[in-house]
N, C-alpha and C positions, 0 to 999 in steps of 0.2 A: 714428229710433226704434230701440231697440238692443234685440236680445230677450236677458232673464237665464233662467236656468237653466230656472226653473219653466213659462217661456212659451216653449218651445222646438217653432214650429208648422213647424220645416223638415220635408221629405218623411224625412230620415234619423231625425230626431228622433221621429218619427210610426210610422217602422218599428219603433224598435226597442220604443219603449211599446208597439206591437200586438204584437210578437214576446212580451217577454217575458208581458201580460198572457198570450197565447194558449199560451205555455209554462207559465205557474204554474198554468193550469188544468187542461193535460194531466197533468201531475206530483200534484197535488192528488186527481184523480179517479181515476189507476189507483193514487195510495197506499190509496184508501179505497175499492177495489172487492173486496169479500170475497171473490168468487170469483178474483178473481188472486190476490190477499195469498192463498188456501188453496193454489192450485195451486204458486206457487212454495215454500211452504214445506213442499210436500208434498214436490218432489224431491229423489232423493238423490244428485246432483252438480249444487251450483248451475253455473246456466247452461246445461243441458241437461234436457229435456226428460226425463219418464221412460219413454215412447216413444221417442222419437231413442235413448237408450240401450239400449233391449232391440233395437230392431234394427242397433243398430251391433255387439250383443253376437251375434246371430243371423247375422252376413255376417260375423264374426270368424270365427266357429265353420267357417260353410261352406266359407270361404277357407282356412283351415289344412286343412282333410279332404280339400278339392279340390288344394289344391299337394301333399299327400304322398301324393293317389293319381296325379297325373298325373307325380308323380317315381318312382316305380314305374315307369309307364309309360317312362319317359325311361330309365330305369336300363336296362329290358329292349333300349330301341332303340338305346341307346349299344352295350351289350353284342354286338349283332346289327351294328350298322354296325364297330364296331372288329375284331368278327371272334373274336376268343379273351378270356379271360376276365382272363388276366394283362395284356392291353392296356389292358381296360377299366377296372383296380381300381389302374393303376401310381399310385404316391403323387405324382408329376409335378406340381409347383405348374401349368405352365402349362397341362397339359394339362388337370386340374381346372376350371381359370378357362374353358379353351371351354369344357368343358362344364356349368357357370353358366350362362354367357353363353349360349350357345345352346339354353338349356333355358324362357327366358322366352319366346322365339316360339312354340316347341313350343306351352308351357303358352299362349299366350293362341289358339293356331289349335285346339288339341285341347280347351278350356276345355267347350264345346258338348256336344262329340262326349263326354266322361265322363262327363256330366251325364245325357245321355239312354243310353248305355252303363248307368249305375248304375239310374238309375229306370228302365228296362227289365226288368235283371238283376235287382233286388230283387223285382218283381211275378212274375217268372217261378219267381225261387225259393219268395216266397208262397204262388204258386198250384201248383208241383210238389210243396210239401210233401210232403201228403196220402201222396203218391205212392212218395215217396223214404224216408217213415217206412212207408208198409206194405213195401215190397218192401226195404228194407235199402240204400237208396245214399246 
């Protein structure tokens, strides 16, 4: 007896009818769930969430404020290890590139150390205020 098309009771033949039934259902039910249909058409870059995006846009922010104060920093310790100031500012392609290059260890050892540096120095200036507008500093 020879199975045609329609009578195809092989284990393959059985997966894939249960696959696809079990996928036109999933496809079928989030097309027609209103609270998904609203939420993606609420955002505004599809494929991204509009959460995922304000905080990828809030650790942008931090990340730039954080590299160009700890380049600061870098500046000043280049400045102090090279010794004089003409050393430090020479236009030297190579010497530029270490000091890149070795300005990313810096920044991920001293990363910590800014952070609480900053939120420190910010509450202290907060709370000296007062102090610094009566007496004139």
């Amino acid at each position: 007896m020879s199975a045609t098309a329609g009578d195809d009771y092989t284990l393959a033949g059985w997966l894939l009818d249960a696959s696809l039934r079990t996928s036109v259902r999933t496809v079928h039910r989030n097309g027609e769930d209103p609270e998904h249909t609203e939420e993606v058409e609420s955002r505004w870059i599809p494929w991204i969430s509009n959460f995922d995006l304000i905080l990828l846009s809030v650790l942008s922010v931090v990340t730039l404020f954080m590299s160009w104060y700890l380049w600061r920093w870098w500046n000043r310790f280049w400045r102090f290890v090279l010794g004089n100031r003409a050393a430090a500012d020479a236009p030297s392609l190579p010497l530029k590139l270490v000091k890149i290059v070795f300005f990313l260890p810096f920044a991920l050892i001293m990363l910590v150390p800014a952070m609480i540096w900053l939120f420190i120095g910010d509450w202290v200036r907060f709370l000296t205020w007062p102090f610094r507008k009566a007496f004139g500093r």
